[in-house]
C-alpha positions as CSV (number, residue, x, y, z in Angstrom):
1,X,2.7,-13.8,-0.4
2,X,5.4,-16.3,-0.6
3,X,5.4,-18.1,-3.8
4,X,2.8,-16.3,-5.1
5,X,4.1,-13.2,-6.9
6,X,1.4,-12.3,-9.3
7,X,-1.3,-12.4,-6.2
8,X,1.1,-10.5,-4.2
9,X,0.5,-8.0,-7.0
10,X,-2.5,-8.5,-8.0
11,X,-3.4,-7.5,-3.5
12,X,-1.2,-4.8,-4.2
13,X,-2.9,-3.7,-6.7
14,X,-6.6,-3.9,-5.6
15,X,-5.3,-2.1,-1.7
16,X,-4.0,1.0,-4.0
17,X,-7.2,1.1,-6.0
18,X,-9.6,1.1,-3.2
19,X,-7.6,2.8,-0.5
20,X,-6.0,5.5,-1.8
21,X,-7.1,8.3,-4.1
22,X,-7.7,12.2,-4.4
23,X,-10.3,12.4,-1.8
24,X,-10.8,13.4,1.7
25,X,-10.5,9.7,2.6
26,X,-8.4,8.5,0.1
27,X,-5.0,8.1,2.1
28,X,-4.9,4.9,3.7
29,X,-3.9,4.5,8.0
30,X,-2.1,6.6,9.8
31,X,0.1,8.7,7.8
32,X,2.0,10.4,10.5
33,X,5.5,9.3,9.2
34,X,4.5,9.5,5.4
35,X,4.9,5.7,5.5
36,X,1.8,4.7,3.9
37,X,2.7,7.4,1.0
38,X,6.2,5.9,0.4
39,X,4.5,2.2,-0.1
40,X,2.2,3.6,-2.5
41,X,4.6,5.4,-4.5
42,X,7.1,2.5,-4.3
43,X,4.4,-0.1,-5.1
44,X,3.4,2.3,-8.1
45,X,7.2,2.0,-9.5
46,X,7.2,-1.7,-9.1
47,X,9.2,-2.3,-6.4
48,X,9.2,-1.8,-2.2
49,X,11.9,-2.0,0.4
50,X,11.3,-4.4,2.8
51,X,14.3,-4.3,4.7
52,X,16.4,-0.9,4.8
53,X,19.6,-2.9,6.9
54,X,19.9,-5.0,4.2
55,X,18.6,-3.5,1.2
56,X,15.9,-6.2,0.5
57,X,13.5,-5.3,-2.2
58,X,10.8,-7.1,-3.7
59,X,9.8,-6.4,-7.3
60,X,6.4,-6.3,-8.6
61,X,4.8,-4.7,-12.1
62,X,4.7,-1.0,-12.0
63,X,1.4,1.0,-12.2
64,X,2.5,2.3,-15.4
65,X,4.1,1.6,-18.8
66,X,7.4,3.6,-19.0
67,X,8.7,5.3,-15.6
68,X,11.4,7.9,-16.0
69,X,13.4,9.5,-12.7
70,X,16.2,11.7,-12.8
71,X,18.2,11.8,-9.9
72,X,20.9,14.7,-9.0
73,X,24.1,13.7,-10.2
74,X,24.3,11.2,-12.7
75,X,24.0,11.1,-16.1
76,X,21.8,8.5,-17.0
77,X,18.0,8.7,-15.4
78,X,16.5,5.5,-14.3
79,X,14.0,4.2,-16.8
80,X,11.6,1.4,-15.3
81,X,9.4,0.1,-18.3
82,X,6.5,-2.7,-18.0
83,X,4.9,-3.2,-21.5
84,X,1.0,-3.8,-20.8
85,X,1.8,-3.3,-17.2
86,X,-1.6,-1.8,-16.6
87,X,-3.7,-4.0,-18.4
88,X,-1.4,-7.0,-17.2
89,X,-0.3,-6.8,-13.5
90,X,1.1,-10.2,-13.5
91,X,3.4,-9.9,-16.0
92,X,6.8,-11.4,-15.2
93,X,9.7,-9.5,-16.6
94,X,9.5,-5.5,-15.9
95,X,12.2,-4.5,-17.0
């Protein structure tokens, strides 16, 4: 929603509660591709790719307070932290 970050997230939020969980039915669409796992794995970092040409992402709260992710090759692992970020999904400054 343009202009409107925190109910961007707040949407986000509530499609990833109700639509996916650990159920039969808890994958949302069609998931042929693994394209509706990707956006809720991305949207549970805090940030999607909405553009793959051009590297466009949009940045939300994580679903969590401290994400670590070690990737092959570098020294350093990514660390994505949101104080509160569960109990406040509007936050403004993950960092």
């Amino acid at each position: 929603m343009v202009g409107a970050a925190s109910k961007s997230q707040d949407l986000s939020r509530a499609i990833a509660k109700s639509d996916y969980n650990n159920t039969v039915n808890g994958l949302s669409g069609n998931e042929d591709c693994g394209q509706m796992s990707a956006w809720y794995l991305f949207s549970a970092l805090g940030f999607y790719l909405v553009d793959p040409v051009s590297f466009e992402y949009v940045v939300g709260t994580p679903f969590f307070d401290k994400i670590t992710i070690d990737f092959l090759g570098t020294k350093r692992p990514l660390v994505i932290t949101s104080p509160a970020g569960q109990r406040n999904p509007s936050q403004r400054n993950p960092t």
